[in-house]
C-alpha positions as CSV (number, residue, x, y, z in Angstrom):
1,X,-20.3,-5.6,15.6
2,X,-18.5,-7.6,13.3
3,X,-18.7,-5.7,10.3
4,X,-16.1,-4.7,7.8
5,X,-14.5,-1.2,8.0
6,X,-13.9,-0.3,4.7
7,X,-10.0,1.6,4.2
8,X,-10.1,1.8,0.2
9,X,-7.9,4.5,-1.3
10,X,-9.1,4.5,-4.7
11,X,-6.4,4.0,-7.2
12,X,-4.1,3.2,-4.4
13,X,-4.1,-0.6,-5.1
14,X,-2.5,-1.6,-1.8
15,X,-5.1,0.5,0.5
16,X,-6.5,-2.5,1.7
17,X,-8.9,-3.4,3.7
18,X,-9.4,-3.1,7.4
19,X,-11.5,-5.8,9.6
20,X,-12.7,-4.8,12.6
21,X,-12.4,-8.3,14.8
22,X,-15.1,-8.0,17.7
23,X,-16.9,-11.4,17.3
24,X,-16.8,-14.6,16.1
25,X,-18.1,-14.2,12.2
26,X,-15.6,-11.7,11.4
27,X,-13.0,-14.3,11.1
28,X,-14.6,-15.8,8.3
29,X,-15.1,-12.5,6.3
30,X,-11.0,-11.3,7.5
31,X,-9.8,-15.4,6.0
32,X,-12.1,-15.3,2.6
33,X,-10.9,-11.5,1.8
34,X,-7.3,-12.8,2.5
35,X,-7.9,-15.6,0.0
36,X,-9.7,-14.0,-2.5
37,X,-6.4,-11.5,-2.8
38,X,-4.3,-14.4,-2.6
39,X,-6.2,-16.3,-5.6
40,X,-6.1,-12.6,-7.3
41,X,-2.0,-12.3,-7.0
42,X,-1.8,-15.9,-8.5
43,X,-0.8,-17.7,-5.4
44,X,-0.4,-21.4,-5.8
45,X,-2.5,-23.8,-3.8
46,X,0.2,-24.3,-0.6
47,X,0.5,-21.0,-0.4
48,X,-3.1,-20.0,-0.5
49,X,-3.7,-23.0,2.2
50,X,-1.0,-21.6,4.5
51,X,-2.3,-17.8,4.1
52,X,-5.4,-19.1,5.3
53,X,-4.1,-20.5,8.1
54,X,-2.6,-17.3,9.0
55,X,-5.7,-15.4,8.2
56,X,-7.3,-17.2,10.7
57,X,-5.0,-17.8,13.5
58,X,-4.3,-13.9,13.3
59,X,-8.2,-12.7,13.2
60,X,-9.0,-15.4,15.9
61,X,-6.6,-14.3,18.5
62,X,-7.8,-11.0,17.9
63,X,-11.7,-11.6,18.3
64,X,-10.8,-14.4,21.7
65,X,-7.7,-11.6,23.3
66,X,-7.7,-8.4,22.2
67,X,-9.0,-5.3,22.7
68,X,-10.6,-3.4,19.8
69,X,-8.6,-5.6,17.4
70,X,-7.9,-4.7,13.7
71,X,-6.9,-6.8,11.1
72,X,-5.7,-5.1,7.5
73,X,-5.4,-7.3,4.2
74,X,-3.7,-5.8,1.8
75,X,-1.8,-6.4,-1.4
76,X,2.1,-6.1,-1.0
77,X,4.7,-5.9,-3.9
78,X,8.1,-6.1,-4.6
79,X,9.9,-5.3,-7.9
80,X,9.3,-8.6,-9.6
81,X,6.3,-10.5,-7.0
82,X,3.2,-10.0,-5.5
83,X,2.1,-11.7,-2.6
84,X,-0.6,-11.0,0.7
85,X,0.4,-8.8,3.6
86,X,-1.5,-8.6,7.0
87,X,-1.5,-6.3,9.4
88,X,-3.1,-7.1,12.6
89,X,-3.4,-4.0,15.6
90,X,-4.7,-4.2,19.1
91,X,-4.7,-1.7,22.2
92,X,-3.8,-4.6,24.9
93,X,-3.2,-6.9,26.9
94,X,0.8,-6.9,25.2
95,X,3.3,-9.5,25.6
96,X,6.1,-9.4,27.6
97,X,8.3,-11.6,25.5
98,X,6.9,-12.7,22.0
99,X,9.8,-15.0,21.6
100,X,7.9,-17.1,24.5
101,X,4.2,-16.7,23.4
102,X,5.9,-17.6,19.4
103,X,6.7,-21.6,20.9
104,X,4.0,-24.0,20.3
105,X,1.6,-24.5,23.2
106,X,1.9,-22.0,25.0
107,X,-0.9,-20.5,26.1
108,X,-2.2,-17.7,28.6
109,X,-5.7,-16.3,28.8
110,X,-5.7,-12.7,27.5
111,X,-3.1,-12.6,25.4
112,X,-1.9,-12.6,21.8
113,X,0.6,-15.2,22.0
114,X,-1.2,-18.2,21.0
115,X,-0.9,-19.4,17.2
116,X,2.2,-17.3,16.6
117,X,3.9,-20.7,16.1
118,X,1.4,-21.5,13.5
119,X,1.7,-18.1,11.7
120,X,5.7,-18.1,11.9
121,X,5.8,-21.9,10.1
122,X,3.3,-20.5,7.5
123,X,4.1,-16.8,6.8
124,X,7.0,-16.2,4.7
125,X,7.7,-12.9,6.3
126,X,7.0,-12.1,10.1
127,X,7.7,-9.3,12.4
128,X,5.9,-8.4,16.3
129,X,5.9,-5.4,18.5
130,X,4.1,-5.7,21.6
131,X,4.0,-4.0,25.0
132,X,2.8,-4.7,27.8
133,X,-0.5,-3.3,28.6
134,X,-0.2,-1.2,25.2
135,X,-0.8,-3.4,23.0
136,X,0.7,-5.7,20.0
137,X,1.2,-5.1,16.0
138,X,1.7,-8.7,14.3
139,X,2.8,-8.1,10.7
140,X,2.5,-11.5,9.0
141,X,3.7,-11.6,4.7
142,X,2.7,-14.5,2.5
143,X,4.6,-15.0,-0.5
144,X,4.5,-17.4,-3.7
145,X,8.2,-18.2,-2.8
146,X,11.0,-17.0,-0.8
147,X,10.3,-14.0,0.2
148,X,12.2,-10.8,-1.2
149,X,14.0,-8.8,0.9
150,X,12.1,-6.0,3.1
151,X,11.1,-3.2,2.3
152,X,12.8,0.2,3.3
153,X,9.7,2.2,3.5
154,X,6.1,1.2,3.9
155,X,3.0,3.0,5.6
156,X,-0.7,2.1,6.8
157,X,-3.4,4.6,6.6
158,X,-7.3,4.2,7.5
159,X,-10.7,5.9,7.0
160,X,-12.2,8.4,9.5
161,X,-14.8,7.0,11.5
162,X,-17.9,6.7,9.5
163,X,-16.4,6.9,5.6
164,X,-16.1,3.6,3.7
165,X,-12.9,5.8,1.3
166,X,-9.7,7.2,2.9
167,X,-8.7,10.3,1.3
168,X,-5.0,9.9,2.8
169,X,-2.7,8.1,1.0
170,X,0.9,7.3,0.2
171,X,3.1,6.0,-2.6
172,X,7.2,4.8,-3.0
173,X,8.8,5.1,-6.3
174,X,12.3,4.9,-7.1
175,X,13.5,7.8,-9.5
176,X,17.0,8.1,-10.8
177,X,18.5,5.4,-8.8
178,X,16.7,7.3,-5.4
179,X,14.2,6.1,-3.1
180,X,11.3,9.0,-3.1
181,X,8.1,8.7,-0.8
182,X,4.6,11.0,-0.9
183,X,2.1,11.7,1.7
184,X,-1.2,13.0,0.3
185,X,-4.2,14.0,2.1
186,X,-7.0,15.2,-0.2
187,X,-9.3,18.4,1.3
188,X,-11.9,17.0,3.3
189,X,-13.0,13.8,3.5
190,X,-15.0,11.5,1.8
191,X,-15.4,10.1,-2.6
192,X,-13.7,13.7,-2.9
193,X,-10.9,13.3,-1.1
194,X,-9.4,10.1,-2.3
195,X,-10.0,11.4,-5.6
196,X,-7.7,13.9,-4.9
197,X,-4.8,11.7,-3.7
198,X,-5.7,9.3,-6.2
199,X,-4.9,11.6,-8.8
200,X,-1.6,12.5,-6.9
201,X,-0.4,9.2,-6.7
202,X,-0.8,8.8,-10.0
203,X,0.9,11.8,-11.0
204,X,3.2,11.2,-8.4
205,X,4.4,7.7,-9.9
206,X,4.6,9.0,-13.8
207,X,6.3,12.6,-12.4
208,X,9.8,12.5,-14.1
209,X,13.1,11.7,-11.7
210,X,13.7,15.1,-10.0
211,X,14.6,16.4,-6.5
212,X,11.7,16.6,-4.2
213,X,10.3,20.5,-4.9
214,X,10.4,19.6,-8.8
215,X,8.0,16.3,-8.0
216,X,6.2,18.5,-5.9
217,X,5.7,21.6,-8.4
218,X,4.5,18.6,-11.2
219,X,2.2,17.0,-8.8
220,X,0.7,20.9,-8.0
221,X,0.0,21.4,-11.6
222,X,-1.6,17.5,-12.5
223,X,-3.8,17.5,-10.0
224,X,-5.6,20.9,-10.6
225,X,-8.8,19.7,-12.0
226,X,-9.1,17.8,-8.2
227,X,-10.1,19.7,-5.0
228,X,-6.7,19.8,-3.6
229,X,-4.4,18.2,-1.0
230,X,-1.8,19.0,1.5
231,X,1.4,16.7,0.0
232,X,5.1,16.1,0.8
233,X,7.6,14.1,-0.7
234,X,10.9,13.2,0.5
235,X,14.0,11.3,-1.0
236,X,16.3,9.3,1.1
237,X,20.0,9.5,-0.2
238,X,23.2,8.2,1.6
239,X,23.3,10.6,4.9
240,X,21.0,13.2,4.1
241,X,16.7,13.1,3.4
242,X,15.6,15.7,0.9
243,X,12.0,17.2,1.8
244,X,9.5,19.4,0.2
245,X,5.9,19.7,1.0
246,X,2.7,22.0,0.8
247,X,0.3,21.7,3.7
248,X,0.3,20.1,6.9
249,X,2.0,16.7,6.5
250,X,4.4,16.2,9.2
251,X,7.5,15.1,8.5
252,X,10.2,13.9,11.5
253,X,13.7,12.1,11.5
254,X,13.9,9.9,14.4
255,X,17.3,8.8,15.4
256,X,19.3,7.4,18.6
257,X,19.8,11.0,19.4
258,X,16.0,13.3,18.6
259,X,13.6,13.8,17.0
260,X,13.8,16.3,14.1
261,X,10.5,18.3,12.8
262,X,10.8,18.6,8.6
263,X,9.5,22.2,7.3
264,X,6.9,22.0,5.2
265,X,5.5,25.2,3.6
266,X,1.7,26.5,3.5
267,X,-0.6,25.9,0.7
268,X,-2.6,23.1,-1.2
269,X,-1.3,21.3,-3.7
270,X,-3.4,22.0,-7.2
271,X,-4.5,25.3,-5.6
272,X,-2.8,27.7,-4.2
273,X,1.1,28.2,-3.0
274,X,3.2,30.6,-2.3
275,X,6.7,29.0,-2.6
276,X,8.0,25.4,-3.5
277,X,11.2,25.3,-1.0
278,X,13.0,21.9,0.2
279,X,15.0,20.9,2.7
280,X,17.7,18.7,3.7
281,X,18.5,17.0,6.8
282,X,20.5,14.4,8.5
283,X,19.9,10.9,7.5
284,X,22.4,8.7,9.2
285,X,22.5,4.7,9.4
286,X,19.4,3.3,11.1
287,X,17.5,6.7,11.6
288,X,13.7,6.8,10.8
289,X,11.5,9.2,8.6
290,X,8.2,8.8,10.0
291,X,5.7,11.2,7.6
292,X,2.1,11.8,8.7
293,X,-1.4,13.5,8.0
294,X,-3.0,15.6,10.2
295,X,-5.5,12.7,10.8
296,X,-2.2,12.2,13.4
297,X,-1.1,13.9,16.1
298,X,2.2,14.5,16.4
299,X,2.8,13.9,20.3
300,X,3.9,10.1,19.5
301,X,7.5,9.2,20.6
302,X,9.1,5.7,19.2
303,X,11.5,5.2,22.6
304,X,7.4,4.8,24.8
305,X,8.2,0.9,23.0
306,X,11.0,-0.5,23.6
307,X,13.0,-1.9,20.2
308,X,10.0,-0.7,18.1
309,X,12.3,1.6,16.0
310,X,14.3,-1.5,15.0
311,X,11.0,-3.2,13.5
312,X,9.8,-3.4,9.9
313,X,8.0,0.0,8.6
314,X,4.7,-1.4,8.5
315,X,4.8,-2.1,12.3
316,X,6.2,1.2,13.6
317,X,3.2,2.8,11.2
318,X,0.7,0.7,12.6
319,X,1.9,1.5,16.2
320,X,1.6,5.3,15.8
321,X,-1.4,4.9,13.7
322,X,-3.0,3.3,16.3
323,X,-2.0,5.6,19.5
324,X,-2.0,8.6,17.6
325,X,-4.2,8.6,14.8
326,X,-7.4,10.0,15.7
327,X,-11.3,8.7,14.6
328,X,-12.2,12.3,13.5
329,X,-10.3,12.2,10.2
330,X,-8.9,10.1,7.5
331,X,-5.1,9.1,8.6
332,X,-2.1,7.8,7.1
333,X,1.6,7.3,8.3
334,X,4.7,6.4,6.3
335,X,7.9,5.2,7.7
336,X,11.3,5.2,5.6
337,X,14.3,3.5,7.1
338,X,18.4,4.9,5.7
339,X,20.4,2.4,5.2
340,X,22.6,0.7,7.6
């Protein structure tokens, strides 16, 4: 059916929402929630027209060629500007070069190539993975200007199957000149559970500027009066990612070399711990921290798509959300890249 599938985390005001694109009036819901959003971050009346256009070309090619087809609109920031971020996933067919299916008029049955030309001329920022027979992640940005330059770290996260509230989320702060990320994912599932990573979000952004095991020790004792979560945070400094976390939130560096598992140490944050330890690891130019609930399972590996590790956060979230997140839980990945 066409229905929405709801992917709110409360207090987490770029959640989003996820469309599920399997017939023709979905389109219509996916374009007015995009415009809505776009009205609500004060986007002027080009802009609104071309987000629109890219609401629609991205929702339509999902419901006419793809296969189970998901479309998230979601609020995206910078430090100074908001503007509309989409975030459409499907399982196949794939394209073998987007660069081909992106010129206008071309067309082949089954695929997601047609009305990239459209979305490219309207969408300030824009950025494709695809594979063949695997499936294709269009991330499409619409701004109020030009837009601002791309984020470093970004993640997607979505409801379990049956549950209109995620109880995984995320946040990025920057604290004392540092780039710090958190993975939450409240006990259970449910109102409950994205009460509890609310409130750890929130403490998380108005902890004071400390390593990771300090932010993690402030966010144990704020969110007390919640039913708990597993958490980690991480901070990404020249060459090395610091890491702390309680629970089972996976953490990885992925570089041109392996693929690094993060220790994280038992317990629930507002609960119970035994220890508050962190960790540092190698953090080279161009490697990858990829952070994930256990709503994901960890057998994913980047180098299965080829040039997905040199795509925009968002997309290489979506891509293992969507292989290896699973329908039985709530599920949220975060991707950090170091600088170049």
């Amino acid at each position: 059916m066409g229905a929405v599938a709801v992917s709110r985390n409360s207090g987490l005001i770029d959640g989003g929402l996820w469309f599920r694109l399997d017939e023709v009036s979905a389109v219509s819901a996916a374009r007015r929630a995009a415009e809505d959003l776009g009205a609500e971050v004060g986007l002027g009346t080009d802009s609104l027209s071309g987000l629109a256009i890219v609401a629609t070309e991205l929702a339509s090619n999902l419901v006419k060629h793809a296969d189970d087809g998901l479309l998230l609109v979601r609020r995206v920031r910078s430090a100074e500007v908001a503007g509309v971020e989409l975030l459409a996933v499907d399982t196949g067919p794939g394209m073998a070069d987007v660069t081909r299916f992106a010129r206008d008029g071309h067309s082949t049955t089954g695929t997601l190539g047609i009305g990239l030309g459209a979305i490219a001329r309207q969408a300030g920022t824009l950025d494709v993975s695809s594979v063949e027979g695997r499936g294709t992640v269009i991330l499409a940005q619409v701004w109020p200007g030009p837009p601002p330059a791309p984020a470093t770290a970004a993640a997607v996260s979505r409801a379990m199957s049956g549950e209109e509230v995620c109880g995984d989320g995320y946040a990025v702060r920057s604290a004392g000149g540092r780039t710090q990320v958190l993975v939450s994912d409240g006990l259970g599932h449910g109102p409950m559970a994205a009460a509890a990573t609310a409130a750890t979000v929130q403490a998380f952004q108005a902890a004071p500027a400390g390593p990771p095991a300090a932010v993690v020790e402030h966010l144990h004792r704020a969110v007390r009066h919640t039913r708990g979560a597993a958490i980690a945070v991480a901070q990404l400094d020249d060459g090395e990612v610091r890491f702390a976390g309680l629970g089972n939130i996976a953490g990885f560096v992925v570089d041109d070399t392996a693929r690094r598992g993060l220790v994280s140490l038992p317990g629930i944050a507002g609960h119970q711990r035994r220890a508050t330890r962190e960790f540092s690891y190698p953090f080279g130019p161009g490697a990858l921290l990829v952070m994930h609930s256990d709503g994901v399972v960890d057998r994913w590996n980047l180098d299965d798509y080829p040039g997905l590790r040199e795509r925009a956060p968002q997309v290489v979230a979506a891509t293992v959300l969507r292989d290896a997140g699973t329908r039985r839980d709530d599920a949220c990945v975060l991707v950090a890249r170091a600088r170049r």
